[in-house]
Residue, then its C-alpha position, 0 to 999 in steps of 0.5 A: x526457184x524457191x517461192x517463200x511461204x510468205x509470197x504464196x500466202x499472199x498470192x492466195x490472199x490477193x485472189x481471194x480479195x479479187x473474188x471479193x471485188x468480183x462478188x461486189x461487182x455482181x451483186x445488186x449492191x456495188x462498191x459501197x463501203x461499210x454501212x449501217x441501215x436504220x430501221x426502226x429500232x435496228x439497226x443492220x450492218x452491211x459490210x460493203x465491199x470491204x467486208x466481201x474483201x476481207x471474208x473472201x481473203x480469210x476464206x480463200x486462205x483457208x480453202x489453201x491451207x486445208x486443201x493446198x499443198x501445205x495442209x498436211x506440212x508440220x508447221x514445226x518440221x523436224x529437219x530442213x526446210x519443206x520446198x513450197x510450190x504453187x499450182x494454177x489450181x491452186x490459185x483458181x481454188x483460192x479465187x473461186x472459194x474467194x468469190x464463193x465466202x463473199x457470196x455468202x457474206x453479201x446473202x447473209x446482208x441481204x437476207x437480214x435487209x429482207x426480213x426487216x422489209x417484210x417486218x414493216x410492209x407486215x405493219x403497214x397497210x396495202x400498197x400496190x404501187x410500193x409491191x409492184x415496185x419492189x417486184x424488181x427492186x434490190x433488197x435495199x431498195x425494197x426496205x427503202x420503198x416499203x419504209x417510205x410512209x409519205x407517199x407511194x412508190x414511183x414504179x421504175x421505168x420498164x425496158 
């Protein structure tokens, strides 16, 4: 059986978009959709699960096309047509390195949201309520509770 380049391009494209969903399941932020969040002056980007989607499908064809069985085939071949094949490994290398790029973007976001946290709690004054609170807290969370100037923080509930 003949499997056209096309079909496994998008088989590896599709395992690394299942990486993706798989990193927006893990991770502390969940399937929001692409967002931005305000604080003072900036304003940071957070992709969603849309940007761990895309960045996983780009990484994990990527990994393919340098690693894959294609990564040293001519894209313009002399003579005749090269016979494709796709191997479990393959697959398996095109959904971990999915999983892994959208890992990657979600730190990238959650980095940023961290400095802008430490930035404000460094302008304001001492909270131990909002520091306990953000012991455990998401990165979001933490530059929620450190932002909220009115009141402060409710101390989550302890299992």
């Amino acid at each position: 059986m003949h499997t056209s380049t096309a079909v496994i391009i998008a088989i590896i494209g599709l395992c690394g978009a299942v990486g993706g969903l798989a990193n927006a399941f893990l991770s502390d932020n969940g399937f929001i959709l692409p967002t931005q969040e305000k604080t003072g002056e900036t304003c940071l980007w957070r992709p969603g699960y849309l940007g761990n989607v895309f960045v996983s499908t780009l990484s994990a064809l990527i990994s393919w096309g340098l690693y894959g069985p294609f990564a040293n085939q001519l894209l313009i071949p002399d003579t005749g047509q090269a016979a494709v094949n796709l191997s479990i490994a393959h697959l398996m290398g095109a959904l971990l390195t999915g999983v892994a790029g959208a890992r990657w973007l979600t730190n990238e976001v959650d980095k940023n949201l961290m400095k802008a946290a430490v930035s404000v709690a460094a302008a304001s004054p001492a909270d131990k309520a909002k520091a306990a609170a953000t012991a455990t807290a998401t990165p979001i969370e933490t530059l929620r509770i450190i932002k909220d100037k009115t009141q402060p923080a409710n101390l989550p509930d302890q299992p």
